[in-house]
N, C-alpha and C positions, 0 to 999 in steps of 0.2 A: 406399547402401541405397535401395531399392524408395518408400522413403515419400516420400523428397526430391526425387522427379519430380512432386509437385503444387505448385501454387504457394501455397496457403492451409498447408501444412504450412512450408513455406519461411519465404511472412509470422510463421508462428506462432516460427519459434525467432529470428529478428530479432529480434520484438516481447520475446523469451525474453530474448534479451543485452541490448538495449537494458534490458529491467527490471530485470535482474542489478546495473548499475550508477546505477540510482535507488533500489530500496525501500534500500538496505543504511545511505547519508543520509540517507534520509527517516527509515526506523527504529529508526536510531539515535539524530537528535533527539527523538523522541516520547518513547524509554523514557527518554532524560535528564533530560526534562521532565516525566514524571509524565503524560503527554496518550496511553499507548497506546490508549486508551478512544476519540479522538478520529480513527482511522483506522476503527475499526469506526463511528463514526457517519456519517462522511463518505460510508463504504459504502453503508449503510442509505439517504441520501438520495439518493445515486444514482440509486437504484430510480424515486425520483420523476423526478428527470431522463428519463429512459427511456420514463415513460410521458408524460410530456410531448410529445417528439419523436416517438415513434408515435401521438399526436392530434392534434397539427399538420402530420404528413409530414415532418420533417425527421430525417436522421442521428442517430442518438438520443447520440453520442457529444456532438454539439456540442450538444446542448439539455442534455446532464447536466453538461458543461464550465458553464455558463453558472448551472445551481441549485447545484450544488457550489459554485461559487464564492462566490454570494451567504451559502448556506451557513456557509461560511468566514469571510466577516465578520462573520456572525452569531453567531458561537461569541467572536470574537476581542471583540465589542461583550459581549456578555453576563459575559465572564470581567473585564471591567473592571467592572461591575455588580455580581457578585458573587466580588468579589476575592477572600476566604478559604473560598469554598464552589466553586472552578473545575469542580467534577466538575459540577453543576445543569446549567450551560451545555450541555457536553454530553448530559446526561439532556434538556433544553429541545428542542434541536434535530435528538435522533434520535427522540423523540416525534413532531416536529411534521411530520419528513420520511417518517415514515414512514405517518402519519397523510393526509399529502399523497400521498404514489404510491398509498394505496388508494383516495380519492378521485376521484383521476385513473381510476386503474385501471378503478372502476365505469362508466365512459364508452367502454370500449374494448369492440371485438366481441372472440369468441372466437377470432380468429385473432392480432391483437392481446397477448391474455393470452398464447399461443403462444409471442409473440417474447419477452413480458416472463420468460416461464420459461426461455427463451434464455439471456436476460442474466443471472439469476439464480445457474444453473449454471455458465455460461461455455461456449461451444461454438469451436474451434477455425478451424470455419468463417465465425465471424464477425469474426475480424479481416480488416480490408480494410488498400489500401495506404495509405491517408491516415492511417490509427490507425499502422500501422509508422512512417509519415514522423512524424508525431507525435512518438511514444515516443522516435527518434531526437533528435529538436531536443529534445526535453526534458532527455533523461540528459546531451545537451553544455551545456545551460543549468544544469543542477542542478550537474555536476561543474565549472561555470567559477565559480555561485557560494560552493562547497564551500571549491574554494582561494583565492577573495578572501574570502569571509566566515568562515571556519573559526574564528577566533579569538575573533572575535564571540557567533559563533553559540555556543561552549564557555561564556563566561560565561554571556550570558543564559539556557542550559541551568542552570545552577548556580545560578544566585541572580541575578534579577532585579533586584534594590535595588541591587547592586552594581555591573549594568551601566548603572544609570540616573544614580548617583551620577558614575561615568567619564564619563557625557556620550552612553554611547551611545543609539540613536534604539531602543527596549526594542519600542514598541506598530507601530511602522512594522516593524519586521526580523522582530517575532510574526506578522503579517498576513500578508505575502508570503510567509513561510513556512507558514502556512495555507492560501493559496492555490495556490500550487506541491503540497503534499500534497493538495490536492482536486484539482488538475488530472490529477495522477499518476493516482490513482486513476478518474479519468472515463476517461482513455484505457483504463487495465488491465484493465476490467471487462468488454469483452468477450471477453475470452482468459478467465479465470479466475475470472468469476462478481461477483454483486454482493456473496453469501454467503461470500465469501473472500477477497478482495480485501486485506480488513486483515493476515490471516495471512502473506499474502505478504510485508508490510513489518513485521509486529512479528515474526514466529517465527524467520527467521534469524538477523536481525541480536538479537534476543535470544540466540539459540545462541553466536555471535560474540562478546557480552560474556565470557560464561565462562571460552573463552578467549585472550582476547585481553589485552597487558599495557599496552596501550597504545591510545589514540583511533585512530591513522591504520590500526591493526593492525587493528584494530576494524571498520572500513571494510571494507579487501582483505579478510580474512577473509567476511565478510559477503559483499561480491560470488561469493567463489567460491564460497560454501554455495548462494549465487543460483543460481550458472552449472550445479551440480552439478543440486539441486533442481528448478529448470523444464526441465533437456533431460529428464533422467529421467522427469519427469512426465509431459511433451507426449509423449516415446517412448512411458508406459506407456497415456497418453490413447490414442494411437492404434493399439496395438496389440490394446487391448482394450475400445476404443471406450466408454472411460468419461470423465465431467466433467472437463476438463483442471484447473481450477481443486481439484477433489478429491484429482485423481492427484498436483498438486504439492505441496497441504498434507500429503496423509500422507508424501513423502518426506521434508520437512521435518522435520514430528513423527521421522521415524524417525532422519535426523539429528542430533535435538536427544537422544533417546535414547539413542541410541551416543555422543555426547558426554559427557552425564550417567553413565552406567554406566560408564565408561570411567575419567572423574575419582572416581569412588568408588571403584572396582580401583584405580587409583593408589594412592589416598591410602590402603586398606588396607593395600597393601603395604608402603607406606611406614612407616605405623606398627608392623606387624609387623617390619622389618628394623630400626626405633630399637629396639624391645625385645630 
């Protein structure tokens, strides 16, 4: 096709596979863990990242790399603070971040605001090669600790007391995995928005619970609702020159729809043929 002679559409569906096989692990630990709330915050402080790096002159990817992360250990120190109230932490730190990029933001000319409405939306032209190389070394780092930590990572999902009682490292293996889900996200945000960003990694792989019978199904499933969801999207982004990041969540949403519909006609059928 006509569209795959530019090179920024090119970057864009790289960056597309590459993210196919990251949110699907990242998304699926968050919902095990009760923390979906904690990809839309990490989103949110993006934002400040971004204007960070456009008042300093740098990359805005690697200045939002760097507040996410801190971010990250903000969230992971706080939910030790407030052990049976975890959800505050994150209430604490999408406050504080988002309270921060407006901050920043007021410093910024209006050409500035410009880009930061960029980031926002997500513009297809704004992935470069470094963000694709990026995206790349990440999905091999995520999927290499997937398969040595898998086992780990299922308990701590499940019940914490139990992985600390076994001896495992609970507060060291929460962090990293904090920080890997904000890194994800720093790179993702310029293909698909700061406002979207979370969608990407809780909506599929939520779709994928449903039905899947099993964790690793869980996963594959999940990548290919990905793989399905971002070409479709960036196709329909550039064919009608809308928000990449928009075009993907509604195919999403619509997948998760036709899943949902789908297992309700079952299951009436089903019960109509027992009677």
């Amino acid at each position: 096709m006509e569209m795959f002679q530019y090179d920024f559409i090119q970057r864009a569906f790289i960056a597309g596979l590459a993210m196919s096989f990251i949110t699907p692990i990242l998304g699926l630990f968050l919902i095990l863990r009760r923390q979906s709330l904690m990809a839309d915050t990490l989103s949110h402080i993006s934002l400040a990242g971004v204007a960070l790096g456009i008042i300093i002159g740098i990359q805005p990817t690697y200045s939002t790399i760097f507040v996410v992360v801190l971010a990250s250990l903000g969230i992971e120190y706080l939910r030790t603070v407030y052990r049976h109230f975890t959800e505050i932490s994150v209430a604490l730190m999408m406050s504080t971040g988002m309270a921060l990029a407006l901050f920043l933001l007021s410093f910024n000319s209006s050409s500035g605001v410009f880009k930061v409405d960029q980031y926002l939306f997500g513009s297809i032209i704004l992935i470069q090669d470094q963000e694709v190389y990026l995206l790349i070394g990440l999905a091999i780092v995520i999927i290499s600790l997937y398969a040595i930590f898998r086992k780990p990572l299922y308990i701590i999902s499940f019940d914490e007391t139990t992985a600390k009682t076994v001896g495992l490292p609970v507060r060291f293996i929460s962090t990293c995995f904090s920080i890997l889900t904000g890194i994800a996200i720093s790179i993702m945000m310029p293909i698909v928005g700061v406002l979207l960003v979370s969608a990407l990694i809780v909506i599929p792989s939520s779709t994928a619970i449903r039905i899947s019978r099993s964790f690793n199904q869980a996963i594959a499933i999940g990548v290919g609702i990905n793989v399905i969801g971002i070409f479709l999207g960036l196709f329909a982004s550039y064919r009608m020159d809308t928000p990449p990041g928009a075009s993907i969540t509604l195919i999403f949403i619509l997948i998760f729809i036709i899943v949902v519909v789908a297992q309700r006609t079952q299951r009436i059928f089903r019960n109509y043929h027992h009677k």
